[in-house]
Backbone as a chain_set.jsonl record, in Angstrom:
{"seq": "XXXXXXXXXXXXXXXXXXXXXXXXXXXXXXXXXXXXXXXXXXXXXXXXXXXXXXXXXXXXXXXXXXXXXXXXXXXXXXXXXXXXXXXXXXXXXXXXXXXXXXXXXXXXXXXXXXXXXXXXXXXXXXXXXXXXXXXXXXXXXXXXXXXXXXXXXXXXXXXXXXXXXXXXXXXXXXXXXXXXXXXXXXXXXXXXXXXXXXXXXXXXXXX", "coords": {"N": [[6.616, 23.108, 20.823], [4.989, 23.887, 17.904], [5.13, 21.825, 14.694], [6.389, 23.606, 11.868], [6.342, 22.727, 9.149], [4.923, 21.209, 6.034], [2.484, 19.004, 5.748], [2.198, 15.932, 5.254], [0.402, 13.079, 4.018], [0.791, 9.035, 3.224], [-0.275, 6.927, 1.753], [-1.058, 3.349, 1.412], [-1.646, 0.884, -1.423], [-2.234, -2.303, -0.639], [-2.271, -4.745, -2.082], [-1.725, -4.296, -4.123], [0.64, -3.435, -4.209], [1.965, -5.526, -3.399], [1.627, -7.69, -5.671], [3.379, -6.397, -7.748], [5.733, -6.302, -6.643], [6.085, -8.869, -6.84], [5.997, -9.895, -9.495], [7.768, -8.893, -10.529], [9.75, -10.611, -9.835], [11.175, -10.218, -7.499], [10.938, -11.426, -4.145], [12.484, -10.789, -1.76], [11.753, -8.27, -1.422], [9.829, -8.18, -0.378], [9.323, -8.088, 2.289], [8.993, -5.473, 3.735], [9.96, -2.742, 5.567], [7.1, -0.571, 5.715], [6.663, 2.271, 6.535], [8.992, 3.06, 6.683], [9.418, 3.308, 3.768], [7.904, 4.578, 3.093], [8.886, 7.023, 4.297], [10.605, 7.109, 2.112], [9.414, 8.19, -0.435], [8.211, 10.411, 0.573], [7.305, 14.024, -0.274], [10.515, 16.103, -0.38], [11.518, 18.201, 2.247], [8.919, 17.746, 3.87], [6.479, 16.709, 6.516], [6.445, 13.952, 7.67], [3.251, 11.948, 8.318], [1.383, 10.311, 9.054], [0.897, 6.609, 7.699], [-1.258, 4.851, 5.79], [-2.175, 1.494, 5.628], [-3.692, -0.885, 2.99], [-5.196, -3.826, 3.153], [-6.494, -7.272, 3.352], [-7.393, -9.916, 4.737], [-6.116, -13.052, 3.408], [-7.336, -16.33, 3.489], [-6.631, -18.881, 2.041], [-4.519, -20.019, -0.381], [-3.019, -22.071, 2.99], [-0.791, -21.343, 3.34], [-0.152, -19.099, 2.344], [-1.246, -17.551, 3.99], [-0.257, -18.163, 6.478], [2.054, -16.577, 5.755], [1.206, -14.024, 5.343], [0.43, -13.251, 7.898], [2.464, -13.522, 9.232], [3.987, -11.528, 8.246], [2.345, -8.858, 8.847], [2.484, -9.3, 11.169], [4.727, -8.359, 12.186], [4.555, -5.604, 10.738], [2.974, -4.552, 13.071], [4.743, -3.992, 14.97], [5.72, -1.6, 14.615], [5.568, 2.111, 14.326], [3.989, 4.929, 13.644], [1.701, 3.007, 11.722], [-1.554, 2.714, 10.256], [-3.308, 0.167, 9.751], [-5.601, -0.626, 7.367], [-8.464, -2.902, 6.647], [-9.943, -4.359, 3.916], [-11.848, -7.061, 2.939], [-12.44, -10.722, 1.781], [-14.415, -12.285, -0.786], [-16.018, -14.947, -1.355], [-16.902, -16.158, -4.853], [-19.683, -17.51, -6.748], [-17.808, -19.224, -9.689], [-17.939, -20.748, -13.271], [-15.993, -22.807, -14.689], [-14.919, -22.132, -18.321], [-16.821, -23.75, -21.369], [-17.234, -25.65, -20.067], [-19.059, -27.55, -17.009], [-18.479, -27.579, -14.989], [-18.208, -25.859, -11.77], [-16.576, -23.5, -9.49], [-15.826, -22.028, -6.256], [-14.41, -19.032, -6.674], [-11.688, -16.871, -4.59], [-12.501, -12.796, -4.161], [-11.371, -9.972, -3.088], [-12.194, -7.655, -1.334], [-13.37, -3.925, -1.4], [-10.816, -2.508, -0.492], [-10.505, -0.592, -2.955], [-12.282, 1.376, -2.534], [-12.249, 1.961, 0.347], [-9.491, 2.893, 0.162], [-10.267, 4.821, -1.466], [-12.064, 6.535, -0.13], [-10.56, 7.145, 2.064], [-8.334, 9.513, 1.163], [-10.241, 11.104, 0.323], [-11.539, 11.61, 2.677], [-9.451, 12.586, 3.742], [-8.257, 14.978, 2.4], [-9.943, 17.272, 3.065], [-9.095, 17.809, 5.211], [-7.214, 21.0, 6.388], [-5.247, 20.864, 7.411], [-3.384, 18.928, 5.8], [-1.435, 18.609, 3.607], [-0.347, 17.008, 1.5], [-0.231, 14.324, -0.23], [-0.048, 10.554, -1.036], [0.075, 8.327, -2.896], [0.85, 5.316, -2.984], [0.609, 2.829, -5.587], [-0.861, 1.833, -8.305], [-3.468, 1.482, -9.496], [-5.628, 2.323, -11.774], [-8.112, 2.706, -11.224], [-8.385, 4.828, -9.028], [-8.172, 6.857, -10.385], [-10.117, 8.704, -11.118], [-10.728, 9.592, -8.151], [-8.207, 11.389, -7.675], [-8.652, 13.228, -9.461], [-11.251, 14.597, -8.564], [-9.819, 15.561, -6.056], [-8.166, 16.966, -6.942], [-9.369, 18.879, -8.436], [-11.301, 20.079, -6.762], [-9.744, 20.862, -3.849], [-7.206, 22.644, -4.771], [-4.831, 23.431, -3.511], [-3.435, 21.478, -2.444], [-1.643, 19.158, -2.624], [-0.476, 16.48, -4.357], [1.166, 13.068, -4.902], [2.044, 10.416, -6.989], [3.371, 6.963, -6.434], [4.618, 4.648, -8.054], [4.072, 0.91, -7.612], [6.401, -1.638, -9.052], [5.92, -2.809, -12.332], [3.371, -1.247, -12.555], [2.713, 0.546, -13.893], [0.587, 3.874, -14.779], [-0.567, 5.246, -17.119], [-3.02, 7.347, -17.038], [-3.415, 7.39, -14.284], [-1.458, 8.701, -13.539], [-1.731, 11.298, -14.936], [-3.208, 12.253, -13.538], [-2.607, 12.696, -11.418], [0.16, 15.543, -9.491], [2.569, 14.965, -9.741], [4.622, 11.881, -10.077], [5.971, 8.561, -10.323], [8.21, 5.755, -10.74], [8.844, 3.321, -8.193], [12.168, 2.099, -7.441], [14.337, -0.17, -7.554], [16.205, 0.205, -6.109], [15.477, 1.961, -3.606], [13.398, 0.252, -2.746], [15.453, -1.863, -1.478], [16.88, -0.59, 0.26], [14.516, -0.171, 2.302], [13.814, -2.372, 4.008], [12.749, -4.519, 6.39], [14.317, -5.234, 9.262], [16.085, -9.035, 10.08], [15.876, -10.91, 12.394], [12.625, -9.508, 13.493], [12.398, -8.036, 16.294], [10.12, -8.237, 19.359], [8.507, -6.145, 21.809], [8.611, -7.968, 23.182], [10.426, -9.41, 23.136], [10.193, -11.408, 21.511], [11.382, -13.21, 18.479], [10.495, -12.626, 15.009], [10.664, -14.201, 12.415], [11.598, -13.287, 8.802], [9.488, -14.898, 5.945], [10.599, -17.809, 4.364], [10.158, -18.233, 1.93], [9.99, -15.824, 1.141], [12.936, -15.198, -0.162]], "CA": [[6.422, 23.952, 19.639], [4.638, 22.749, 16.517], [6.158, 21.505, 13.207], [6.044, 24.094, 10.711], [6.598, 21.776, 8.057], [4.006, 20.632, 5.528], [2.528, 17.66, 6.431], [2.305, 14.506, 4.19], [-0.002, 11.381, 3.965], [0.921, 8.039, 2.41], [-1.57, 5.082, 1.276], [-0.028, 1.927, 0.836], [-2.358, -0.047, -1.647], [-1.057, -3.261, -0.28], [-1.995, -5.884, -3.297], [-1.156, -3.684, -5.603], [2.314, -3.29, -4.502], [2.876, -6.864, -3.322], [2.295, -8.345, -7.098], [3.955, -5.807, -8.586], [7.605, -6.896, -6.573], [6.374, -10.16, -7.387], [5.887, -9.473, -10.947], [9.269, -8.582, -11.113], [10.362, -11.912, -8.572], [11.607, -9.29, -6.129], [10.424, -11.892, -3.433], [13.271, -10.288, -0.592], [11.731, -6.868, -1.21], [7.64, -7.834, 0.101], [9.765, -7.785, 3.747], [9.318, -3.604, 3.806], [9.479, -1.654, 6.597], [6.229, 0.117, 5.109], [6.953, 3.189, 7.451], [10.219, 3.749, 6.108], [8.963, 3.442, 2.967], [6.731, 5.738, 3.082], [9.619, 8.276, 4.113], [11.822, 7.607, 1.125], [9.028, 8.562, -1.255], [7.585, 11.925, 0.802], [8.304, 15.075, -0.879], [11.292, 16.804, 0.3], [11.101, 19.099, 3.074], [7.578, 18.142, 4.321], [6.558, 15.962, 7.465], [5.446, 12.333, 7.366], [2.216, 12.152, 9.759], [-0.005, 8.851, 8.797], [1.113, 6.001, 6.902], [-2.165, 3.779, 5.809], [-2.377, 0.462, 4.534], [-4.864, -1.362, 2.67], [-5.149, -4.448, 2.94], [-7.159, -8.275, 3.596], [-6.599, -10.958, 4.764], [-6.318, -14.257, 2.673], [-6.914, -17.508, 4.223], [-6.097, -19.384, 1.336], [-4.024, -21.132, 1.031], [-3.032, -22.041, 4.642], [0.99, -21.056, 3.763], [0.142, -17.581, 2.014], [-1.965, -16.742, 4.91], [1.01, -18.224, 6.93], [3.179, -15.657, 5.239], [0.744, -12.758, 5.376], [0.253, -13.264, 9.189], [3.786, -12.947, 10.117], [4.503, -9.828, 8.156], [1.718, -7.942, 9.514], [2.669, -9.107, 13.151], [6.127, -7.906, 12.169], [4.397, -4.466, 10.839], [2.205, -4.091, 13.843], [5.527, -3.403, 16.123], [6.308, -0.37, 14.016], [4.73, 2.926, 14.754], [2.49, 4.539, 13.58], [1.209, 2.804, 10.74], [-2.513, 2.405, 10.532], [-3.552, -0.61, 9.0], [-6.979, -0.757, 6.76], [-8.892, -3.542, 6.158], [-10.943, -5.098, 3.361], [-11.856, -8.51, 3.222], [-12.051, -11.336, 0.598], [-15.569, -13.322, -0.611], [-15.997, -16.157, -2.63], [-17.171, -15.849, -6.088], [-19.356, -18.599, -7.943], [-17.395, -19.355, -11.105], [-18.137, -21.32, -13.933], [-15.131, -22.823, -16.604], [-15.234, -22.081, -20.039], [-16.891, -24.785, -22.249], [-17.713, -26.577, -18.844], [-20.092, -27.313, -16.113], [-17.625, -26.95, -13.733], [-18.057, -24.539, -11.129], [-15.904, -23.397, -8.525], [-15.742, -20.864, -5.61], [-12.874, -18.158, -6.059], [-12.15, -15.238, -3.438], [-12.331, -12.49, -4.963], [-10.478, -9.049, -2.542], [-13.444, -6.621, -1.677], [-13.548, -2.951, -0.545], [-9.507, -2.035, -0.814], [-10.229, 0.719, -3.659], [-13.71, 2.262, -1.497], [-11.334, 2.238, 1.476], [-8.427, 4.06, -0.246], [-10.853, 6.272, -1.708], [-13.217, 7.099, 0.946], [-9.613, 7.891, 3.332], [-8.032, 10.358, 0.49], [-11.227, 12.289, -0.189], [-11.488, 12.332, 3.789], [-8.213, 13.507, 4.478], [-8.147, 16.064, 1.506], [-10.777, 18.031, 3.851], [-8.353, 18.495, 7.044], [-6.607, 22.017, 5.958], [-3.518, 20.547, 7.066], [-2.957, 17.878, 4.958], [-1.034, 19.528, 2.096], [0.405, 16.804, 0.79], [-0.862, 13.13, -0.231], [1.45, 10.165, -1.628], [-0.6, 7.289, -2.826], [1.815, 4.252, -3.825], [-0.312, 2.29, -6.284], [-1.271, 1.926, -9.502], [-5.207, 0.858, -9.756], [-6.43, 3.307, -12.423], [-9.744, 3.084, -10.664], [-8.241, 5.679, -8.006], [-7.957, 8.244, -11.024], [-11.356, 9.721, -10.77], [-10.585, 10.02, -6.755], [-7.507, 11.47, -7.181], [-9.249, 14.216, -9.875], [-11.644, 14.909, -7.767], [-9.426, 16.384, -5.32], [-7.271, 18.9, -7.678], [-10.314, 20.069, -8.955], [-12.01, 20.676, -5.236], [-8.833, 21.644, -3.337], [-5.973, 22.925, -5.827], [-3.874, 23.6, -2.527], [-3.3, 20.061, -2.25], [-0.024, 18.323, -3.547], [-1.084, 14.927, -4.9], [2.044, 12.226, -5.748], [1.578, 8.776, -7.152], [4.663, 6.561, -6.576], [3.869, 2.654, -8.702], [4.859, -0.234, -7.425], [6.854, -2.539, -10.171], [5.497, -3.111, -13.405], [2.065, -0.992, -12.954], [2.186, 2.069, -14.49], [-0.781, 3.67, -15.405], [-0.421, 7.312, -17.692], [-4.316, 7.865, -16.786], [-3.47, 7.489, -12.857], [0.142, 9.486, -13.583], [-1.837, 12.638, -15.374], [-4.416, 12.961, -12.523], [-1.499, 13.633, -9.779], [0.883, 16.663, -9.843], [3.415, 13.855, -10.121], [4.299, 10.456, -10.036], [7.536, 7.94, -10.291], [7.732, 4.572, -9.969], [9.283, 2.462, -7.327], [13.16, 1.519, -7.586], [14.772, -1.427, -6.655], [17.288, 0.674, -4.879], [14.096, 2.306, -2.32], [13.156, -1.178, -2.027], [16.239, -2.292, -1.117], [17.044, 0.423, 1.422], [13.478, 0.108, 2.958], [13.42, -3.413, 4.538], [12.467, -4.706, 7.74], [15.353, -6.197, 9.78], [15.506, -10.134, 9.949], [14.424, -11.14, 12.438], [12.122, -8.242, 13.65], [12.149, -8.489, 17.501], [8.942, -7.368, 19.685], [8.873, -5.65, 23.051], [7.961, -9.034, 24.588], [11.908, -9.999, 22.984], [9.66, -12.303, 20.446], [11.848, -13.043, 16.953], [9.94, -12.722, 13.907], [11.778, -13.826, 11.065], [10.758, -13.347, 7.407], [9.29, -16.156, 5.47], [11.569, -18.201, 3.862], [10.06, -18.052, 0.333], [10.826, -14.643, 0.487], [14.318, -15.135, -0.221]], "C": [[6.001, 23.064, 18.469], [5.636, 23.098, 15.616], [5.909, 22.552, 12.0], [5.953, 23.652, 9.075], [5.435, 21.5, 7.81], [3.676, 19.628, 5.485], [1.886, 16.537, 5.244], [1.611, 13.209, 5.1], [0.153, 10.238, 3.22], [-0.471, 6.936, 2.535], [-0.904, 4.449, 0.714], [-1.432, 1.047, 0.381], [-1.397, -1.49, -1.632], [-0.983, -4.503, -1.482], [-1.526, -5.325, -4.075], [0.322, -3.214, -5.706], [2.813, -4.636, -4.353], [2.609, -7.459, -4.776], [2.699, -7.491, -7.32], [5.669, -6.101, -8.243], [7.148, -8.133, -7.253], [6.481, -10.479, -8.937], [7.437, -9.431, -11.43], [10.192, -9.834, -10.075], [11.499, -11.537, -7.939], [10.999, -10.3, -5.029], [11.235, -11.446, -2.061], [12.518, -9.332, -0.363], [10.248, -7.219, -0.48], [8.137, -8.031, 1.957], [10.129, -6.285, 4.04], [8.705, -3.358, 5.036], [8.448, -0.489, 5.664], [6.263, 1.824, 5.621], [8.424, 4.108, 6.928], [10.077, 4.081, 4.827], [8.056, 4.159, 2.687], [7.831, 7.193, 3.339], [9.959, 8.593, 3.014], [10.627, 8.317, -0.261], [8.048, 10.44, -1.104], [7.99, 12.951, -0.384], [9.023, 15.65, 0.01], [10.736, 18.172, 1.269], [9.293, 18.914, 3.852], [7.426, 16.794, 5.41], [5.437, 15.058, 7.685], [4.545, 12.163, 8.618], [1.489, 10.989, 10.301], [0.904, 8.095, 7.639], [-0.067, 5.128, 6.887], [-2.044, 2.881, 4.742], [-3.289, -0.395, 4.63], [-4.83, -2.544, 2.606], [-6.335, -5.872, 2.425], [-6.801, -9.523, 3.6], [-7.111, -12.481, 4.369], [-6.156, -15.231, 3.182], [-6.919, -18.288, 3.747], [-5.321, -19.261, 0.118], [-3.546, -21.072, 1.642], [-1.642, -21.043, 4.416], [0.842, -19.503, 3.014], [0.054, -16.794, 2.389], [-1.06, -16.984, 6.177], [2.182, -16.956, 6.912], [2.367, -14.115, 5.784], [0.726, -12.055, 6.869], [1.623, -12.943, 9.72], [4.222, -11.588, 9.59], [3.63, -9.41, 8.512], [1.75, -8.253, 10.913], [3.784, -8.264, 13.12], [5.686, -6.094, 12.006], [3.562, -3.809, 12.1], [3.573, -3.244, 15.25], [6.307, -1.968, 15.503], [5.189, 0.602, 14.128], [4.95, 4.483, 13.839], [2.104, 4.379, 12.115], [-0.007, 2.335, 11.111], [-3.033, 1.121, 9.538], [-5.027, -1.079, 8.654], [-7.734, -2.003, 6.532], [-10.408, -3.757, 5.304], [-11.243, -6.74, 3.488], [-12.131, -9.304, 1.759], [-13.389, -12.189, 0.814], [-15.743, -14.002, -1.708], [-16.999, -16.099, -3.488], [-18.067, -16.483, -6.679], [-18.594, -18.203, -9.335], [-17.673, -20.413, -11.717], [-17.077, -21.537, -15.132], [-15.635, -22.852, -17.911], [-15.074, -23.375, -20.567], [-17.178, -26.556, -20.882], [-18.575, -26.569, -17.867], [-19.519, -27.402, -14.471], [-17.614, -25.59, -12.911], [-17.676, -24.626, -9.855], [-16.189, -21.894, -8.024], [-14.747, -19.871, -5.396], [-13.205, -17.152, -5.408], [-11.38, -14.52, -4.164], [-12.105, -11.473, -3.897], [-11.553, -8.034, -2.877], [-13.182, -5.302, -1.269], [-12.167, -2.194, -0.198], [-9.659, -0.552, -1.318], [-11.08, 1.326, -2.933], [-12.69, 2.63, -0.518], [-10.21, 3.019, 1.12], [-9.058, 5.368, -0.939], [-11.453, 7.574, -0.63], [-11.677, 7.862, 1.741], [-8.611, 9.444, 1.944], [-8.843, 11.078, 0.496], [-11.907, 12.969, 1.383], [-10.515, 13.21, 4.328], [-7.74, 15.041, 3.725], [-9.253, 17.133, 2.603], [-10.089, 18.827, 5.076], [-7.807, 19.333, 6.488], [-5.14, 21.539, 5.897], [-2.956, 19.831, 6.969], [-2.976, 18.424, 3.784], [-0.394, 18.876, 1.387], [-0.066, 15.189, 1.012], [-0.162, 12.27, -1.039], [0.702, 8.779, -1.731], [0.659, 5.717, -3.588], [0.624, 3.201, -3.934], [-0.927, 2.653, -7.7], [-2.374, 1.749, -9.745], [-5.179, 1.882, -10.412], [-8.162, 3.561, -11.751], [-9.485, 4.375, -9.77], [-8.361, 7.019, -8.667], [-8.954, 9.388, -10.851], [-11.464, 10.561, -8.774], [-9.444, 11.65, -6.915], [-8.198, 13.289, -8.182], [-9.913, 15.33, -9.136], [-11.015, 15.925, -6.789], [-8.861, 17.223, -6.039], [-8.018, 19.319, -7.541], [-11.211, 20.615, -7.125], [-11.189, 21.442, -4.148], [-7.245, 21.355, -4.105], [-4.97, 23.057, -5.316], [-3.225, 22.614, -2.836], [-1.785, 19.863, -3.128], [-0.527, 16.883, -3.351], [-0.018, 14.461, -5.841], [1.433, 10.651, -5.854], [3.209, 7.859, -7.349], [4.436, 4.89, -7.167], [4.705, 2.07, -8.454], [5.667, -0.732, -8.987], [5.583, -2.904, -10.848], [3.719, -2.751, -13.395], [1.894, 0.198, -12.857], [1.272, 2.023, -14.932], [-0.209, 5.177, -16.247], [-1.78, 7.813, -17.222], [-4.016, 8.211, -15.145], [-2.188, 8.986, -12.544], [-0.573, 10.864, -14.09], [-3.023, 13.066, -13.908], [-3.676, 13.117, -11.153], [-0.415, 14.826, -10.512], [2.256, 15.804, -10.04], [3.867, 12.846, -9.441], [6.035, 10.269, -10.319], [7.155, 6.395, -10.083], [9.392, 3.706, -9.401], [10.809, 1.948, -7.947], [13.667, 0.708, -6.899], [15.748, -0.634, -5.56], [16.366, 1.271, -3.346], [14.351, 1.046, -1.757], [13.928, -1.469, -1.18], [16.817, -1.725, 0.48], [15.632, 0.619, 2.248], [13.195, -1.038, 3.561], [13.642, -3.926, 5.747], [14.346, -5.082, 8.47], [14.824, -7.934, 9.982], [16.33, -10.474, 11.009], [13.775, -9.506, 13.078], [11.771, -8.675, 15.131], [11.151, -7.525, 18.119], [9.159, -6.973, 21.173], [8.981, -6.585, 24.124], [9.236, -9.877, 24.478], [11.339, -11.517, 21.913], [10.703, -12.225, 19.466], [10.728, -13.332, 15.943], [10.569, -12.799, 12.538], [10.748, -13.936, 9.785], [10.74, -14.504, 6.838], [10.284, -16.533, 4.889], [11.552, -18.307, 1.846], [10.165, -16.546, -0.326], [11.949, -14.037, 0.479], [14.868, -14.779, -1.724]], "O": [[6.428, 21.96, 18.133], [6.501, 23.972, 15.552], [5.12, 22.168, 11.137], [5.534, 24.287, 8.107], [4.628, 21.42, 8.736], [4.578, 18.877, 5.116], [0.966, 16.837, 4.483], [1.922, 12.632, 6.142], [-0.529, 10.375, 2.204], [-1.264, 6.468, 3.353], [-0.218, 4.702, -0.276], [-2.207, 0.579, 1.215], [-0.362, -1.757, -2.242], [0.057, -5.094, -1.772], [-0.782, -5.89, -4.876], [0.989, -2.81, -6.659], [3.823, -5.023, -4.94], [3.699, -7.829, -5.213], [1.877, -7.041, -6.522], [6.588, -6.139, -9.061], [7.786, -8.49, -8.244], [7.152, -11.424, -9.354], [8.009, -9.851, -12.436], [11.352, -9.607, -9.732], [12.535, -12.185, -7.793], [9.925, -9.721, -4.869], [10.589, -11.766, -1.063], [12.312, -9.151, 0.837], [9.625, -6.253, -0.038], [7.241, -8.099, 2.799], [11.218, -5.898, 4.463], [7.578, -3.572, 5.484], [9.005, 0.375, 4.986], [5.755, 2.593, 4.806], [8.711, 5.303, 6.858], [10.565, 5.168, 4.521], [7.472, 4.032, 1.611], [7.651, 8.238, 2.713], [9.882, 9.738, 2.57], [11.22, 9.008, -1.091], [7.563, 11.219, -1.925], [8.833, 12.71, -1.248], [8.558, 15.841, 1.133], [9.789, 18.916, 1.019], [8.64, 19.873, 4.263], [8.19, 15.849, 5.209], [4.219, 15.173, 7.82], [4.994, 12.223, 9.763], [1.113, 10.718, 11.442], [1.532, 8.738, 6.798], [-0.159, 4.477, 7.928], [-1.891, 3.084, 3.537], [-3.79, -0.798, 5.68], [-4.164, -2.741, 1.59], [-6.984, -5.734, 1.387], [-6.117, -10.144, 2.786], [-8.129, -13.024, 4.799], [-5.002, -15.479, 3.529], [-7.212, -19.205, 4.514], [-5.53, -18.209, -0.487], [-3.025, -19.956, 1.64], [-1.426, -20.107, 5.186], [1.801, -18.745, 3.162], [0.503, -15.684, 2.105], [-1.047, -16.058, 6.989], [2.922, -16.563, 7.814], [2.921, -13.281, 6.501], [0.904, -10.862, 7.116], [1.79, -12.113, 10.613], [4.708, -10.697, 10.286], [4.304, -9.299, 9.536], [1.145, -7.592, 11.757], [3.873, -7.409, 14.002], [6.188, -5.279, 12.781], [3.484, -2.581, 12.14], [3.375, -2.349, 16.072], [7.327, -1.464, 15.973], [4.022, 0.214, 14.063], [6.043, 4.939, 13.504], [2.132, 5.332, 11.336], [-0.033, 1.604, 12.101], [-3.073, 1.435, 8.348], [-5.649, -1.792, 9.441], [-7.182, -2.223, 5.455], [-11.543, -3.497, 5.705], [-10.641, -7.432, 4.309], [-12.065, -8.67, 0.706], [-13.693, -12.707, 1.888], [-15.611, -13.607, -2.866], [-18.118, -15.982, -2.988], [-17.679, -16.371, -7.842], [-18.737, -17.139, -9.937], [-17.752, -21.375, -10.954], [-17.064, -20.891, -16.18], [-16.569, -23.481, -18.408], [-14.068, -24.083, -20.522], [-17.241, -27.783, -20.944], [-19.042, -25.444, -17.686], [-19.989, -27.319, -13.337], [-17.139, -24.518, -13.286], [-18.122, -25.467, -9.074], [-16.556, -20.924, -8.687], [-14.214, -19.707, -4.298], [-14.28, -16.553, -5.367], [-10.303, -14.797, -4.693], [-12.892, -11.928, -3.067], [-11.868, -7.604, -3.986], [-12.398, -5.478, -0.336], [-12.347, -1.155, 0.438], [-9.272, 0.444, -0.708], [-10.443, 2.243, -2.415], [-12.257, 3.777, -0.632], [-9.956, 3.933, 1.904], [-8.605, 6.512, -0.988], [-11.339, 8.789, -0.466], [-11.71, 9.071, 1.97], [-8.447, 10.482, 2.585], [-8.376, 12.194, 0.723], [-12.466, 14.054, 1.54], [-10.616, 14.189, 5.068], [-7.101, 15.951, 4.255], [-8.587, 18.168, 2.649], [-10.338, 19.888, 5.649], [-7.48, 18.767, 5.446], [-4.254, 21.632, 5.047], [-1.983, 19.636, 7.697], [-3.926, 18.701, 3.052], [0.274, 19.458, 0.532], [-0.262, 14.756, 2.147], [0.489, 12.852, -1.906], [0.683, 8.078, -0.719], [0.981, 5.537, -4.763], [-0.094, 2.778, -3.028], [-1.4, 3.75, -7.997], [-2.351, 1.98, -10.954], [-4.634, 2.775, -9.764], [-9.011, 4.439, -11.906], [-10.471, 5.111, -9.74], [-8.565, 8.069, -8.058], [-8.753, 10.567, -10.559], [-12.014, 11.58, -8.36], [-9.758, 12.736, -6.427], [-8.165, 14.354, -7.565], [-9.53, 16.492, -9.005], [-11.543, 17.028, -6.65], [-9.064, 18.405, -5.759], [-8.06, 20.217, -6.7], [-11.508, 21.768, -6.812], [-11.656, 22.426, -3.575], [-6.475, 20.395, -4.069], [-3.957, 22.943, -6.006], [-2.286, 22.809, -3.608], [-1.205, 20.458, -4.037], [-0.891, 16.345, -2.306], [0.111, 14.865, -6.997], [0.692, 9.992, -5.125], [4.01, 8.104, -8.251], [4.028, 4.05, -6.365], [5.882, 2.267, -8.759], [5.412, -0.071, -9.993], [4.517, -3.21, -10.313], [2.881, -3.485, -13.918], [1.206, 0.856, -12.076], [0.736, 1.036, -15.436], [0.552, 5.991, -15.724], [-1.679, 9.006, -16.933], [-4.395, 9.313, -14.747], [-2.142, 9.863, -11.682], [0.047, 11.819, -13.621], [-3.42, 14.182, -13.571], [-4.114, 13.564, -10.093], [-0.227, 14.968, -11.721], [3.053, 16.416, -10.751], [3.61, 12.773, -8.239], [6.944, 11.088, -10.459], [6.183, 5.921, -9.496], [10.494, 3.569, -9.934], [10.701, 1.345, -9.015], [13.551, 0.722, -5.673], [15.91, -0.943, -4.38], [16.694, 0.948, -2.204], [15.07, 0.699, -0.82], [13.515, -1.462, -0.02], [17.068, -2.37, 1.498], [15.603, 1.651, 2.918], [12.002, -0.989, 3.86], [14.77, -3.799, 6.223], [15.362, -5.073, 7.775], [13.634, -8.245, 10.038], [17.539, -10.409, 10.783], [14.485, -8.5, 13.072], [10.946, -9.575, 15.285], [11.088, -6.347, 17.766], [10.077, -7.558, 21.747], [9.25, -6.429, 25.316], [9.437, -10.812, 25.253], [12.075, -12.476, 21.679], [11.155, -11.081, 19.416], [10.053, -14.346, 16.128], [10.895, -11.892, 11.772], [9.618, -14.42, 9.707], [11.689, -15.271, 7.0], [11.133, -15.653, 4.748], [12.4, -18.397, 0.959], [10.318, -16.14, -1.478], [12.206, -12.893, 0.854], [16.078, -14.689, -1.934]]}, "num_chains": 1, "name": "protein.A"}
């Protein structure tokens, strides 16, 4: 028998929540069961279907991409989270008042990718309910977009630490942001063991 329950999608913009614990040097909390986390912020009564996250992966430097690599092995044994990728391309830059120029990577294709999957999933009839955790104000015009095209829709915005937006907060039916207590109650186990009886423990700088 199907679920009569209204069914709910989350988007996990993933930089935009990992500085925002770090912002606040929450460094325990960037070990989230993303899955669970994604429950505690559903709306009541309605049934969690898709959790997607956005990510890319940084291969410098070696120990951040160290770090990044074991939590997404750790999220890959949790089900079903779909995991997005953008990727990261190096920049020229030039310092101010110098002829110095360096190559930074600069995190491409994240907001396109969280857009493009909201304005796809707003289309399926029965997706009545959308839960973007993230603050980017760039998403505001996305998230517009959908009231005004399907008014059905239930559109929440839940912000990581320290990135409220009021422009991103008036273009959902409502919003909240992120408590340490969620956090706290949403984190992996340490270590995170895999079907193959692997341990995965969490980095140690995020202690």
């Amino acid at each position: 028998m199907s679920s009569s329950k209204q069914k709910t999608i989350v988007y996990i913009d993933g930089f935009n929540l990992y500085y925002g614990i770090r912002a606040r040097k929450w460094y325990k909390y960037l070990w989230l069961n993303l899955y669970d986390l994604a429950h505690r912020v559903c709306p009541e009564g309605t049934e969690l279907v898709c959790v997607k996250y956005f990510t890319s992966w940084n291969s410098h430097p070696p120990e951040k991409y160290a770090r990044q690599k074991t939590f997404l092995t750790a999220l890959e044994t949790i089900s079903p989270i779909e995991i997005i990728y953008g990727k990261y391309s190096k920049r020229p830059y030039t310092f101010p008042d110098t002829d110095c120029r360096h190559k930074i990577p600069k995190e491409k294709f994240t907001d396109v990718n969280i857009a493009v999957n909201l304005v796809s999933d707003a289309f399926d009839p029965t997706n009545t309910h959308l839960v973007l955790i993230g603050g980017d104000v760039d998403q505001s015009p996305t998230l517009k977009f959908i009231r005004s095209r399907f008014p059905d829709k239930f559109i929440r915005v839940v912000f990581p630490p320290e990135r409220l937006s009021d422009e991103l907060a008036s273009s959902a039916d409502d919003s909240f942001m992120l408590s340490e207590e969620i956090l706290e109650r949403s984190l992996l186990p340490n270590p995170v063991i895999k079907k193959n009886g692997k341990e995965i423990f969490k980095p140690d700088h995020w202690s």
